[in-house]
VOROTI-806965 format. One record per residue (C-alpha): residue number from 1; z, x, y. Coordinates in Angstrom, 1 decimal. Each point is the difference from the previous one (the first is absolute). Layout:
% residues N
<pt><num>NUM</num><z>Z</z><x>X</x><y>Y</y></pt>
...
END
This chain:
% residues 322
<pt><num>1</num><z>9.2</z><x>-65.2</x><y>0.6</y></pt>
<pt><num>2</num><z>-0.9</z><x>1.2</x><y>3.3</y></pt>
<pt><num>3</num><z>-0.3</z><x>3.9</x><y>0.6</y></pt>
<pt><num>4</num><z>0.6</z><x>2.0</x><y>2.9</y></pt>
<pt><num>5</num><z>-1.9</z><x>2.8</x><y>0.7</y></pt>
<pt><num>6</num><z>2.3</z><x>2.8</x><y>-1.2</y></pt>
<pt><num>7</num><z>0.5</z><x>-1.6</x><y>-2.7</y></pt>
<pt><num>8</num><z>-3.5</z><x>-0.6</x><y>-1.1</y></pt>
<pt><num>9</num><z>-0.8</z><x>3.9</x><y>0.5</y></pt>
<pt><num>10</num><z>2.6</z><x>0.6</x><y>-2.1</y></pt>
<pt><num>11</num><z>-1.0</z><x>-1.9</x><y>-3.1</y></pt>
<pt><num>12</num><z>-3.6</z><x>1.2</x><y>0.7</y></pt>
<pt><num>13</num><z>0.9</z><x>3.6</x><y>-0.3</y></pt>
<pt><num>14</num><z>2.0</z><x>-0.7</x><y>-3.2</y></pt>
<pt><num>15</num><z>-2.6</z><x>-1.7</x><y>-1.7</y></pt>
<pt><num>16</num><z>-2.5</z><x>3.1</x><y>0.9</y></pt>
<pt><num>17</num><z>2.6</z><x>2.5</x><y>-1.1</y></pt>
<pt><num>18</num><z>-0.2</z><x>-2.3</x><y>-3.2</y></pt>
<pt><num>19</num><z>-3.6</z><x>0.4</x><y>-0.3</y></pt>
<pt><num>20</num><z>0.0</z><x>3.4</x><y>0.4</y></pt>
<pt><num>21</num><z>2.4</z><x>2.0</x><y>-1.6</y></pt>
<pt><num>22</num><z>-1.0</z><x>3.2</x><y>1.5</y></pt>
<pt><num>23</num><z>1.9</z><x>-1.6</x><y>2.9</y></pt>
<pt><num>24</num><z>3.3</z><x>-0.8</x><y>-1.9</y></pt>
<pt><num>25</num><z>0.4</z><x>4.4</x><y>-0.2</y></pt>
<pt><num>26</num><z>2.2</z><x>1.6</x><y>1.8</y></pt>
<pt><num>27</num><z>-2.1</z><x>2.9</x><y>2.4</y></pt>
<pt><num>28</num><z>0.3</z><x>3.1</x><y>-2.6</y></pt>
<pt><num>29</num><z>1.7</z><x>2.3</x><y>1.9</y></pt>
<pt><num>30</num><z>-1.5</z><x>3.7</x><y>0.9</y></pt>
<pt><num>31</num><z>-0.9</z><x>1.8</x><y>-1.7</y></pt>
<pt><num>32</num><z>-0.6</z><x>-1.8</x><y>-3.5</y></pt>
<pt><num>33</num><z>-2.7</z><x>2.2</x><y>-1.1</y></pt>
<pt><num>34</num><z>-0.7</z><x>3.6</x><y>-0.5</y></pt>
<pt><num>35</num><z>-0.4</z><x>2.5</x><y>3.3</y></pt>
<pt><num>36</num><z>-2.6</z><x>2.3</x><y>0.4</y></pt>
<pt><num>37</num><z>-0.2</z><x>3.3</x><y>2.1</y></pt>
<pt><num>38</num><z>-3.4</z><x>1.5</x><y>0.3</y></pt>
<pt><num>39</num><z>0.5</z><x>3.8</x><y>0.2</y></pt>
<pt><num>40</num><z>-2.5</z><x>2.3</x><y>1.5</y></pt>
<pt><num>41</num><z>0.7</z><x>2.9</x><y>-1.9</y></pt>
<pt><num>42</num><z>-0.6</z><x>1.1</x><y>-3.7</y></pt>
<pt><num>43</num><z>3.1</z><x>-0.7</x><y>-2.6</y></pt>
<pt><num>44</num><z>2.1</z><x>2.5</x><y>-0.7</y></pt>
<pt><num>45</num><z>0.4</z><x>1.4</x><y>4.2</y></pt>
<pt><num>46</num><z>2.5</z><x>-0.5</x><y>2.3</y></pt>
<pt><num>47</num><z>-0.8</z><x>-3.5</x><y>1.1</y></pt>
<pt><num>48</num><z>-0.1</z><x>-1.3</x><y>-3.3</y></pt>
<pt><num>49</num><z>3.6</z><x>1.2</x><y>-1.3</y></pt>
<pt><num>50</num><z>1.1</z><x>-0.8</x><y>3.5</y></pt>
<pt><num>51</num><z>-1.4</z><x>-3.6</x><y>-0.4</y></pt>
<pt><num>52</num><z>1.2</z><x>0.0</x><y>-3.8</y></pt>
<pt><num>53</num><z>3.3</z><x>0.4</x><y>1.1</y></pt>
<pt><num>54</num><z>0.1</z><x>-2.9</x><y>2.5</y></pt>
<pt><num>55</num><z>-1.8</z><x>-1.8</x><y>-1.8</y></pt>
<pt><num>56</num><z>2.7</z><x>-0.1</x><y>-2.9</y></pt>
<pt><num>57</num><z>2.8</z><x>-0.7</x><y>2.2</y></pt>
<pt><num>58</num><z>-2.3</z><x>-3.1</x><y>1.5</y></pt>
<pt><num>59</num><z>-0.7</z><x>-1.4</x><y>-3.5</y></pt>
<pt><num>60</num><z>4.1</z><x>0.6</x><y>-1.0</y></pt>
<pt><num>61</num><z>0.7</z><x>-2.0</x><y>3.2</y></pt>
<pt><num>62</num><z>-2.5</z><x>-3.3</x><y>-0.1</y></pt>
<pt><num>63</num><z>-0.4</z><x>0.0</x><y>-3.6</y></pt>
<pt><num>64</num><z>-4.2</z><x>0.3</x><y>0.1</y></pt>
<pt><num>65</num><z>-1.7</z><x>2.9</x><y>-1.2</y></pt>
<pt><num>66</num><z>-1.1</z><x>2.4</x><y>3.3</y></pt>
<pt><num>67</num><z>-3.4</z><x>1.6</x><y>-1.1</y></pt>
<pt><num>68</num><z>-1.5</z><x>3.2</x><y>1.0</y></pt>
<pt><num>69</num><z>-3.8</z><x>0.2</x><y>0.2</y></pt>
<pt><num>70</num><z>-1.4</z><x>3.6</x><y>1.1</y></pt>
<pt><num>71</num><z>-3.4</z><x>-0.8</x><y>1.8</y></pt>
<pt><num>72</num><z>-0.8</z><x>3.0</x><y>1.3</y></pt>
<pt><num>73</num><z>-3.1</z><x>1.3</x><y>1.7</y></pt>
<pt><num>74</num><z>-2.1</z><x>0.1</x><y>3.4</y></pt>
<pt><num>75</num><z>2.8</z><x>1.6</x><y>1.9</y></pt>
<pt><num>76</num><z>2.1</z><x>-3.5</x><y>-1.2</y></pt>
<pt><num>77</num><z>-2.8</z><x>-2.2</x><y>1.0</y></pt>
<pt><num>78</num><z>-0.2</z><x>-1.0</x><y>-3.5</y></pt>
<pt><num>79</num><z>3.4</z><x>-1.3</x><y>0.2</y></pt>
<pt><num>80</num><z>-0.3</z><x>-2.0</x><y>3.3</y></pt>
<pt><num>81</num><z>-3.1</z><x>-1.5</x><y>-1.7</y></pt>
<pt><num>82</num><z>2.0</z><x>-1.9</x><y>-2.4</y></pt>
<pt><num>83</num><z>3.2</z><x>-0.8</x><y>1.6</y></pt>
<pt><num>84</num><z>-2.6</z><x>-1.8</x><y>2.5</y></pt>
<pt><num>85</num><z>-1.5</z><x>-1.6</x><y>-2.9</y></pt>
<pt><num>86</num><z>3.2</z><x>-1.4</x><y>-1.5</y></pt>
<pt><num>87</num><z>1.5</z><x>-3.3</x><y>1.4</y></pt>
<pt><num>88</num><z>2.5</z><x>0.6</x><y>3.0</y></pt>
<pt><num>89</num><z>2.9</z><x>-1.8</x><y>-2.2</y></pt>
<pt><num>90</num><z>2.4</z><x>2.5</x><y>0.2</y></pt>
<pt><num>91</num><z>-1.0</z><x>1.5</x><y>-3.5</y></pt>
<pt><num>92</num><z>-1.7</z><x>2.7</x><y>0.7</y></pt>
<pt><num>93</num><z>0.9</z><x>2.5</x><y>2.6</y></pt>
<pt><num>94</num><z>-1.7</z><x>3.4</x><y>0.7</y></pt>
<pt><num>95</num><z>1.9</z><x>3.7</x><y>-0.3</y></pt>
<pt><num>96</num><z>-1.7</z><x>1.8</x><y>3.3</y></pt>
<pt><num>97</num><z>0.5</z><x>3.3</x><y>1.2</y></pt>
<pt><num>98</num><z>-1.6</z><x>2.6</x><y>3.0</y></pt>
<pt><num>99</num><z>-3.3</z><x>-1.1</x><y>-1.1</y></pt>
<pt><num>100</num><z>0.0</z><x>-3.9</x><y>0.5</y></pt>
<pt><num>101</num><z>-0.3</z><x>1.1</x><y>3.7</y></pt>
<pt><num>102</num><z>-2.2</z><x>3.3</x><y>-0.1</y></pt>
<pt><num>103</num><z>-2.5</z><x>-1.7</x><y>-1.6</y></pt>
<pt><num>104</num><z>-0.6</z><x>-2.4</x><y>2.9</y></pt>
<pt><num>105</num><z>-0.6</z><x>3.4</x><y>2.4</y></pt>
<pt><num>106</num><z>-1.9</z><x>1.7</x><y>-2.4</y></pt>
<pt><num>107</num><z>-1.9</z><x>-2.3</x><y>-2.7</y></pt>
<pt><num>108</num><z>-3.5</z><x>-1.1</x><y>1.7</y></pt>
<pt><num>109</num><z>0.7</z><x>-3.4</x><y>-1.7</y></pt>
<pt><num>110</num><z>3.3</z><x>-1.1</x><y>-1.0</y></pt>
<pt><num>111</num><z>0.4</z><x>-3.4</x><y>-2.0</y></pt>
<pt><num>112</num><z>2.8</z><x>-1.1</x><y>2.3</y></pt>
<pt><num>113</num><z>1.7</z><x>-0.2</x><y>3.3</y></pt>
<pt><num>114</num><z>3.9</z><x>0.7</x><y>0.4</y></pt>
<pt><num>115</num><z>0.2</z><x>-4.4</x><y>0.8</y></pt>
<pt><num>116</num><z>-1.4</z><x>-0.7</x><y>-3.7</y></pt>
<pt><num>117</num><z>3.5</z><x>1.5</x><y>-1.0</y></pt>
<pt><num>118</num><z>3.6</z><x>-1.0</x><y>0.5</y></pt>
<pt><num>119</num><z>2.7</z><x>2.6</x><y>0.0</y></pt>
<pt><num>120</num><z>2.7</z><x>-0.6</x><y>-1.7</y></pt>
<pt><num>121</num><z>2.7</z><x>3.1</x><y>-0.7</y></pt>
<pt><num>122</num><z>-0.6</z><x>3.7</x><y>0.5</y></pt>
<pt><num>123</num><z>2.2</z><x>1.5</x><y>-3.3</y></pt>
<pt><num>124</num><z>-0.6</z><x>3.3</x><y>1.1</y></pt>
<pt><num>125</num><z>-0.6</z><x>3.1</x><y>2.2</y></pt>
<pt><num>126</num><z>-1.8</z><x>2.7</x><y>-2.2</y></pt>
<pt><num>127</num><z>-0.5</z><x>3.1</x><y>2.3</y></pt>
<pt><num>128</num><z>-2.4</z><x>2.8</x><y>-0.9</y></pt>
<pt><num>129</num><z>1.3</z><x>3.5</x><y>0.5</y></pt>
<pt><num>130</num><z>-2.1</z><x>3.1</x><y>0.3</y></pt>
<pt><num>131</num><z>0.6</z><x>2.4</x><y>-3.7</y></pt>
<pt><num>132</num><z>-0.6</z><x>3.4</x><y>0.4</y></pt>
<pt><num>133</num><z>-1.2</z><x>2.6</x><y>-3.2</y></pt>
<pt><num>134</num><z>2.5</z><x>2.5</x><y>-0.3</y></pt>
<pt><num>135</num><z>-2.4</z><x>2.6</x><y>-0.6</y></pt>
<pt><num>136</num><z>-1.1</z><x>-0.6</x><y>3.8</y></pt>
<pt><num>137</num><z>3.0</z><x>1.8</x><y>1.0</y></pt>
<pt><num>138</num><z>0.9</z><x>-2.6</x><y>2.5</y></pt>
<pt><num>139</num><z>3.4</z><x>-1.7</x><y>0.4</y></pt>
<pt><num>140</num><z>-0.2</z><x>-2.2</x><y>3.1</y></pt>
<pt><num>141</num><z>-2.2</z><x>-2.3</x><y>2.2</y></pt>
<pt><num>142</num><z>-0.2</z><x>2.5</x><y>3.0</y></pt>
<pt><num>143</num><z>-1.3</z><x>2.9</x><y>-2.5</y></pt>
<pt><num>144</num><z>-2.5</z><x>-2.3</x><y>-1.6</y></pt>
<pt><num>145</num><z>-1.6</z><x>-0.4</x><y>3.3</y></pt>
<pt><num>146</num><z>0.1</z><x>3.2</x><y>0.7</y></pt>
<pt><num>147</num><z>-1.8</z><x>1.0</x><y>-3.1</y></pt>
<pt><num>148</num><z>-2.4</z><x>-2.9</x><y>0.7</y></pt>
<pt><num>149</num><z>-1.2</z><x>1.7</x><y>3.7</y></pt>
<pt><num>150</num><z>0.0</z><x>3.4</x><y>-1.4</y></pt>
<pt><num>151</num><z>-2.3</z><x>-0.6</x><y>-2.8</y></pt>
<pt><num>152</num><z>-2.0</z><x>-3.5</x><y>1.7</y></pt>
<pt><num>153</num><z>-1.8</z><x>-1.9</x><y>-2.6</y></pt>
<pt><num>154</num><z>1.3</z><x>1.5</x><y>-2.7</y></pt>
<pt><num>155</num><z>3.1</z><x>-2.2</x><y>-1.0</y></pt>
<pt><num>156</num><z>-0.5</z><x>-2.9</x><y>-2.1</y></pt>
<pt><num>157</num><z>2.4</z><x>-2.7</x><y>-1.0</y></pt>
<pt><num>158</num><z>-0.6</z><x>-3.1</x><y>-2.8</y></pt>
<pt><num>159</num><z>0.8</z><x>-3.5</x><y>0.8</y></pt>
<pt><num>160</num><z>-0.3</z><x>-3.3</x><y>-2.2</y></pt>
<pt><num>161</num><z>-3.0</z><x>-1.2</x><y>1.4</y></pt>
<pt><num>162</num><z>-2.8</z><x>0.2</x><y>3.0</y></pt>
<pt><num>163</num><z>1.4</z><x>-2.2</x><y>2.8</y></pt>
<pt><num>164</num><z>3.5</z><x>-0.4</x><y>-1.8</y></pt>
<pt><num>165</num><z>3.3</z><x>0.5</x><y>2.1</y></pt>
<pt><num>166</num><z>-0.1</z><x>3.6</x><y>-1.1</y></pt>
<pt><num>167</num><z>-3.2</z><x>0.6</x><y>1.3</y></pt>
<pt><num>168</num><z>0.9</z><x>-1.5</x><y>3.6</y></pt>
<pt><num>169</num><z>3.2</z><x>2.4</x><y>-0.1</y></pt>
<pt><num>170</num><z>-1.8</z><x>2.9</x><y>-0.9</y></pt>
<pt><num>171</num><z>-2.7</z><x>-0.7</x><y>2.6</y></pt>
<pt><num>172</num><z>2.9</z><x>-0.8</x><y>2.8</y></pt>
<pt><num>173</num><z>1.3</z><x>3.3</x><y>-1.0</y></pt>
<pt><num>174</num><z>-2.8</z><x>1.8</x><y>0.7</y></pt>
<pt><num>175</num><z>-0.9</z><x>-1.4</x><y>3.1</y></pt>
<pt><num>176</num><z>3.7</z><x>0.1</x><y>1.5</y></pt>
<pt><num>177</num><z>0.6</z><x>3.6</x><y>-1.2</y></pt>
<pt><num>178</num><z>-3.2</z><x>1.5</x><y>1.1</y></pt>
<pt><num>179</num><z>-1.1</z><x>1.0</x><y>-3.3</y></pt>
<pt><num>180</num><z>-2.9</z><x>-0.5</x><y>-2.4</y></pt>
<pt><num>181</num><z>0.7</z><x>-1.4</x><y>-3.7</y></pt>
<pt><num>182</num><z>-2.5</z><x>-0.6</x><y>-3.0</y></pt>
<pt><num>183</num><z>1.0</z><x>-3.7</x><y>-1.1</y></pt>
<pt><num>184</num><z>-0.6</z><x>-0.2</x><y>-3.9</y></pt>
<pt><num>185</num><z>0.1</z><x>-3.5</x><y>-0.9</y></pt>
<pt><num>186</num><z>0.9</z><x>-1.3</x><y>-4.0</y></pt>
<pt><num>187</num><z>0.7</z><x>-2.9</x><y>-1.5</y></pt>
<pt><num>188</num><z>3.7</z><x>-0.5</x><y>-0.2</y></pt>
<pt><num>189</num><z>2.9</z><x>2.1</x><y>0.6</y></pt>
<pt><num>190</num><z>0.1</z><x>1.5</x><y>-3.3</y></pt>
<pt><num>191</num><z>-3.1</z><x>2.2</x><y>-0.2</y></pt>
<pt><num>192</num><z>0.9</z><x>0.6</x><y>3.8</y></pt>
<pt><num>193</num><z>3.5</z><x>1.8</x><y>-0.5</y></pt>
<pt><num>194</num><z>-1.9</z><x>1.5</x><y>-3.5</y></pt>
<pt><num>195</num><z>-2.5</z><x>1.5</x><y>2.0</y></pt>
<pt><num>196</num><z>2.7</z><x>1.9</x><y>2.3</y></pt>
<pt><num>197</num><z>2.0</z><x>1.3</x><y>-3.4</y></pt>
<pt><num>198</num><z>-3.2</z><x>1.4</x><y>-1.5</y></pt>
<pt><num>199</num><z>-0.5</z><x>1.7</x><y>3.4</y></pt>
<pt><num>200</num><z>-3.6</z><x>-1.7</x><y>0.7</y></pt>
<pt><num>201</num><z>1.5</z><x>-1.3</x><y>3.2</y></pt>
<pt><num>202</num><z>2.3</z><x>1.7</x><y>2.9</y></pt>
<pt><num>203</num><z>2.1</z><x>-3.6</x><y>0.1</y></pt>
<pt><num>204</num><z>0.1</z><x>-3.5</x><y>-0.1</y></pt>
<pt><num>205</num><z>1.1</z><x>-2.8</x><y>1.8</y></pt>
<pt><num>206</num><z>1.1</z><x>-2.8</x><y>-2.6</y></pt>
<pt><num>207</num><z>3.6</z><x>-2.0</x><y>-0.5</y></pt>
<pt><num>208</num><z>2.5</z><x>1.8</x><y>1.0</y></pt>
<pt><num>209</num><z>2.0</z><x>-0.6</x><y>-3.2</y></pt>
<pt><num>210</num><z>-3.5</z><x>1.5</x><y>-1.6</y></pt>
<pt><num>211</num><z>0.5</z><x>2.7</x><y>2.3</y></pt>
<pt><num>212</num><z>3.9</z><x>0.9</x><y>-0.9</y></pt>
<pt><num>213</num><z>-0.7</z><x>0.0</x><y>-3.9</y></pt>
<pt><num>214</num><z>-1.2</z><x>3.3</x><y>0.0</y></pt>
<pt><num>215</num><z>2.6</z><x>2.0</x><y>2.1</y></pt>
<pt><num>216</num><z>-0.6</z><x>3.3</x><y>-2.1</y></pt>
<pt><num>217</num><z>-4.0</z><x>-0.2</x><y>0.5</y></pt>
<pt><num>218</num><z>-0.1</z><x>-1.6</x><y>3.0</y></pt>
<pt><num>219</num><z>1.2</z><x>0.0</x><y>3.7</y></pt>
<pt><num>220</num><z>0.7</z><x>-2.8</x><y>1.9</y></pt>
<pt><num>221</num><z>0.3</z><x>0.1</x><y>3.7</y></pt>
<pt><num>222</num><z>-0.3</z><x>-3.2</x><y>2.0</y></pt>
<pt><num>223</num><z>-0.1</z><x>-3.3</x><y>-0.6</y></pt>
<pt><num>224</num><z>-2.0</z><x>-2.6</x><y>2.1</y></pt>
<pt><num>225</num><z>2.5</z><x>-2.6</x><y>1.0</y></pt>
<pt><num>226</num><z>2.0</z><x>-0.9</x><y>2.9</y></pt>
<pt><num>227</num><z>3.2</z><x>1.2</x><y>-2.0</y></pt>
<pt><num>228</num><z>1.2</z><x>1.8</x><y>-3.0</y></pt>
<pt><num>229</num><z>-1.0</z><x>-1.0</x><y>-3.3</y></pt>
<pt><num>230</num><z>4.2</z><x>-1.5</x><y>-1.6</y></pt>
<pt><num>231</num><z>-0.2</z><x>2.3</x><y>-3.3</y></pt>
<pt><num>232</num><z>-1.8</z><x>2.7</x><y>1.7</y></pt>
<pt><num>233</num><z>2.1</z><x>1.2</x><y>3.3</y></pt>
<pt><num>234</num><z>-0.9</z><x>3.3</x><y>0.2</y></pt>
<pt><num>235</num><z>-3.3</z><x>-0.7</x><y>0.6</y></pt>
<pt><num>236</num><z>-1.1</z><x>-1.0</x><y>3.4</y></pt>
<pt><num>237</num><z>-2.4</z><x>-1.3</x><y>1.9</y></pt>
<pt><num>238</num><z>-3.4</z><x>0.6</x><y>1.4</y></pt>
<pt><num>239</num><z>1.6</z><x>-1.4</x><y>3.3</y></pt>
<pt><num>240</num><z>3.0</z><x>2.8</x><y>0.1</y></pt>
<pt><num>241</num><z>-2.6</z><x>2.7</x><y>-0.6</y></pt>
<pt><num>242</num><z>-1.5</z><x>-0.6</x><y>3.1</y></pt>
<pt><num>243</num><z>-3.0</z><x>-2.8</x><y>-1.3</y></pt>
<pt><num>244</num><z>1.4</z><x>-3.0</x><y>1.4</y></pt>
<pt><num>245</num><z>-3.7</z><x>-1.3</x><y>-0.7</y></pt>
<pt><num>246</num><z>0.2</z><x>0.1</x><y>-3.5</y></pt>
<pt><num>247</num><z>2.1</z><x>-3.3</x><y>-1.0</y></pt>
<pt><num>248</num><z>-2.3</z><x>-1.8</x><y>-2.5</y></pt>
<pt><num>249</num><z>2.7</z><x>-1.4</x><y>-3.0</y></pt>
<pt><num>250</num><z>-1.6</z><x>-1.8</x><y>-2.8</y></pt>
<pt><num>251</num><z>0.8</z><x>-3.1</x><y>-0.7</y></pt>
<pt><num>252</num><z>0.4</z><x>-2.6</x><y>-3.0</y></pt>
<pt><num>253</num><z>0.0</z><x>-3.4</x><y>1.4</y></pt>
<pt><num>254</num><z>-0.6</z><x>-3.6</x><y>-1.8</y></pt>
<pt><num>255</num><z>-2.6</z><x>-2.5</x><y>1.3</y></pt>
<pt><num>256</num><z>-0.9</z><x>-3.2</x><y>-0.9</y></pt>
<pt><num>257</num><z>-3.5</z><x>-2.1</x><y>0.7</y></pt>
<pt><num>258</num><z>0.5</z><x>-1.5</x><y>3.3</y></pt>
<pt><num>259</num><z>1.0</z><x>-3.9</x><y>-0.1</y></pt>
<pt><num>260</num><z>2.3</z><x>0.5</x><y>-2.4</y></pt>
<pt><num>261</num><z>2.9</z><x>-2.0</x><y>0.7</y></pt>
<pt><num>262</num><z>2.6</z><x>1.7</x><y>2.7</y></pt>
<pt><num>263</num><z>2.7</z><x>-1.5</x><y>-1.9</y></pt>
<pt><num>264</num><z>-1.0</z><x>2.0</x><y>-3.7</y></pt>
<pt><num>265</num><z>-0.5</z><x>3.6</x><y>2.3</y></pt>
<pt><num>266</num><z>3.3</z><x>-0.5</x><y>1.2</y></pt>
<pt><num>267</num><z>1.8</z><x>-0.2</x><y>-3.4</y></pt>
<pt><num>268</num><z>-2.3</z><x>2.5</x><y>-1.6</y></pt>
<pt><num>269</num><z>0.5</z><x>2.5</x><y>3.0</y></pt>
<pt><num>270</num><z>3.8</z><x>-0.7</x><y>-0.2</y></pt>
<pt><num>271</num><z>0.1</z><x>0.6</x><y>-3.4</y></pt>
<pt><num>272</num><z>-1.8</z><x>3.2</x><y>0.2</y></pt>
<pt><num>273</num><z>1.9</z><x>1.5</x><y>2.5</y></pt>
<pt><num>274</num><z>3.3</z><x>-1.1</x><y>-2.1</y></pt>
<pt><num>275</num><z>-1.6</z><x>1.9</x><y>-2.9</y></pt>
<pt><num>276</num><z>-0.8</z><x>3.1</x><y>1.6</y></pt>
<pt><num>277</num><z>3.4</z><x>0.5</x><y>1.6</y></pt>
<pt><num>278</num><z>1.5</z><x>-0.7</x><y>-3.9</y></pt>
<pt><num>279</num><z>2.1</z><x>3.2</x><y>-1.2</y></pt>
<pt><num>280</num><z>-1.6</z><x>0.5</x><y>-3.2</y></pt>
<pt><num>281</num><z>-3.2</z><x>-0.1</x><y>2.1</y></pt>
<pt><num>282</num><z>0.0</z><x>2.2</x><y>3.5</y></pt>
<pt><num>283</num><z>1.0</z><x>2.6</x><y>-1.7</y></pt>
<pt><num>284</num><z>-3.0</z><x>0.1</x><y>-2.6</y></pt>
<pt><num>285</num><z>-2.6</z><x>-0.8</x><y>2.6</y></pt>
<pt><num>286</num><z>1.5</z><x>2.9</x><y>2.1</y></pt>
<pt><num>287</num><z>-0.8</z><x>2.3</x><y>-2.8</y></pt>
<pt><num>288</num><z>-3.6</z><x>-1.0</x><y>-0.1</y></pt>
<pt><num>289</num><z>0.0</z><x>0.8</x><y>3.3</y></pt>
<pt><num>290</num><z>0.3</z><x>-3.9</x><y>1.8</y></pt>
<pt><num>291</num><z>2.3</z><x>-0.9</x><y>2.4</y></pt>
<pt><num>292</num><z>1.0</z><x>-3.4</x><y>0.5</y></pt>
<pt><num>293</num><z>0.0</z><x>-1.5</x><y>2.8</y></pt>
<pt><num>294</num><z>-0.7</z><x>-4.2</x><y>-1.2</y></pt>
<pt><num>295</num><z>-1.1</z><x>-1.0</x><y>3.2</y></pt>
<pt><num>296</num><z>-0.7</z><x>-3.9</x><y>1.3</y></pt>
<pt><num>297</num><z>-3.7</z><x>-1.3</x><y>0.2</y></pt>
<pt><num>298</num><z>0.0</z><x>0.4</x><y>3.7</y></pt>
<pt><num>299</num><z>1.4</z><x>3.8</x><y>-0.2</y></pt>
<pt><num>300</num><z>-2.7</z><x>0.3</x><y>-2.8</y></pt>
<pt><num>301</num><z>-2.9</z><x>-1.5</x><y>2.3</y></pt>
<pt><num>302</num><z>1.4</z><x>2.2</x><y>2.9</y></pt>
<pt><num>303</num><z>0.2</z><x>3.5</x><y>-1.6</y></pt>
<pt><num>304</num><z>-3.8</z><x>-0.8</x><y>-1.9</y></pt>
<pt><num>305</num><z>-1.2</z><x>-0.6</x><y>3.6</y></pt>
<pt><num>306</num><z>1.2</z><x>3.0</x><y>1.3</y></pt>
<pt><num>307</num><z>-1.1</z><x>1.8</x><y>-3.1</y></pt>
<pt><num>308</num><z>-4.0</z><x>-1.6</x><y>1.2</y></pt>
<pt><num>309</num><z>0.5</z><x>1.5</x><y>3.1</y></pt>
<pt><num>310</num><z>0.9</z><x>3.2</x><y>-0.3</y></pt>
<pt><num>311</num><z>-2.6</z><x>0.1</x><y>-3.1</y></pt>
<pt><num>312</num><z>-2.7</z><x>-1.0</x><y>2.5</y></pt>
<pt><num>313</num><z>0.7</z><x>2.9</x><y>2.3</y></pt>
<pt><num>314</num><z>-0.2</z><x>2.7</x><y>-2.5</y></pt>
<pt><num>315</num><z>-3.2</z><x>-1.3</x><y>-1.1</y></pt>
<pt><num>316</num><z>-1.0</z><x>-0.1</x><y>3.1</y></pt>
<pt><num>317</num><z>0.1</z><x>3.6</x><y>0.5</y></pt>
<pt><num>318</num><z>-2.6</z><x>0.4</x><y>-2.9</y></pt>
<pt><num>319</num><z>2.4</z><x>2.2</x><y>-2.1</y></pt>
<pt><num>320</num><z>0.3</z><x>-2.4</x><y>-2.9</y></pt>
<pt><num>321</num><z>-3.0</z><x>-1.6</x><y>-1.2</y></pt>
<pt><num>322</num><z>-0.8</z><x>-1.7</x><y>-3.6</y></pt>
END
C-alpha cells in the first residue's frame, strides 16, 4: 500500500510514542509538586507568619504543600544565593523586601543583579513608622524635631538593621529636618522596639504595626508612606508633617529565578494577589502591620526599580553606609 506523506508522519509518530511511553503522558499540569519560598528573615517574624498565611491558602487552593524555608543572613544575600541556585521551574520563588535593592547600593559585592530575578507579585506594603518613648515627653513629629535641634547629637533611635529601610528613613529624616540623630542598628525588630521600652534608646523606627503595639509605652508620630496606614488613620505621615522627602515603605514582594516560564509567574502572581485580597486574610496581614496591595509582575518590576533609584541617591549622599 502506498503512503502519502501525512500519513506516513503519522504512523511514525505513533510507533515512537509506542516506544516510549514517557510520550503517551499527558503534560502534568503546574504545579504537580511541592512550592518553595525562600524567606530572608528568621522564623517566627513578620515575614514568616505573613508568608505562612499565604502559603496555607496556596496549598488549600492547588492541592501541593507550599513550604516555608527561613534563609536568613548577609542582609538577605543568603537568600538570593539559593533561590539563584534552585532551577527556574516555577518551584521556588524568593520572599524579598527593602533590602533585595539596598544591598546593590551598599554591598561592595552583591551575588546578583536585579535581571537574575523575575518579579512576580508584590503581596504587600509594610511602612515603618517612627515610635516615640513616652518618657521623652514628646507627642508629635514637629516636637521631636524640635527636641532633636535643641539637644544635636543627643537623640538616638533603633532600627532592624544597618542599611535596612529603617535606617534609610531615619537617615532621610535627619537630613530633611536639619537635625542630627544617633542610628543604633540591631538585628531584628524585636530587640529594636525592646530597646526603646527598657529606655536604652530615645526611639525606633521599625513596622509600623511594631510601632502601634505599645501605645501606653510608646508614641507614634509619623509614618513613612505616601498615605495612611488602613487600621491606623490617626497616624499620619512624614509627608503631611512637612517631610515630603521621607517616603521609603517596605515592601514584601515574590521573585522567581529569571527564565522561569512567563506563563507559571502569571498564575502564581494571580493567585497571590487573589489570596491576599481573601477576607479571612487582609484583615490578619493588616494587623501584622502589611498592606496588601497584590500587584502584577510589571507593577512589581516598576515600583522595585524606583525603590533602586531612590536607594541609590541616599547612598549617594554618604549617610547610609554598611
Amino acid at each position: 500500500m502506498k503512503l502519502n506523506r501525512r500519513s506516513f508522519l503519522h504512523r511514525s509518530a505513533a510507533l515512537g510514542a509506542l516506544a516510549c511511553p514517557a510520550l503517551l503522558r499527558a503534560q502534568p499540569q503546574y504545579p504537580d509538586a511541592p512550592i518553595r519560598f525562600l524567606i530572608p528573615t528568621p522564623v517566627g517574624g513578620g515575614h514568616d507568619t505573613m508568608m505562612r498565611l499565604i502559603g496555607q491558602k496556596l496549598t488549600e487552593a492547588w492541592g501541593q504543600p507550599c513550604l516555608v524555608e527561613s534563609r536568613s543572613g548577609g542582609s538577605g544575600m543568603v537568600s538570593i544565593g539559593s533561590a539563584l541556585n534552585a532551577p527556574a521551574d516555577g518551584y521556588t520563588f524568593l520572599l524579598t523586601f527593602t533590602g533585595f535593592v539596598t544591598n546593590l547600593v551598599l554591598q561592595p559585592s552583591p551575588n546578583y543583579t536585579l535581571a537574575d530575578l523575575a518579579p512576580v507579585c508584590m503581596l504587600c506594603i509594610t511602612p515603618v513608622a517612627l515610635g516615640v518613648r513616652r518618657s521623652l515627653g514628646v507627642n508629635t513629629l514637629e516636637e521631636f524635631v524640635r527636641k532633636a535641634k535643641a539637644e544635636p547629637g543627643k537623640l538616638s533611635y533603633a532600627s532592624y538593621g544597618q542599611g535596612s529601610a529603617a535606617h534609610f528613613v531615619g537617615e532621610m529624616l535627619s537630613e530633611a529636618a536639619g537635625i542630627q540623630l544617633n542610628h543604633v542598628p540591631y538585628r531584628g525588630e524585636a530587640p529594636a522596639i525592646q530597646e526603646v521600652l527598657g529606655e536604652h534608646v530615645d526611639a525606633c523606627i521599625v513596622s509600623v504595626g511594631g510601632v502601634m503595639r505599645y501605645p501606653d509605652r510608646m508614641q507614634a508620630v509619623a509614618v513613612a508612606s505616601p498615605t495612611r496606614f488602613p487600621l491606623y488613620q490617626a497616624l499620619p505621615t512624614f509627608a503631611e508633617a512637612g517631610y515630603a522627602s521621607v517616603d521609603f515603605p517596605g515592601w514584601a514582594g515574590v521573585h522567581a529565578r529569571a527564565g522561569t516560564p512567563q506563563a507559571i509567574v502569571e498564575r502564581v502572581s494571580a493567585e497571590l494577589a487573589r489570596i491576599v485580597k481573601l477576607p479571612d486574610v487582609a484583615p490578619r496581614l493588616l494587623e501584622l502591620g502589611f498592606e496588601p496591595v497584590g500587584w502584577n509582575p510589571d507593577q512589581t518590576g516598576t515600583f522595585v526599580k524606583e525603590q533602586l533609584d531612590m536607594a541609590e541617591s541616599v547612598a549617594r549622599s554618604g549617610r547610609v553606609r554598611i
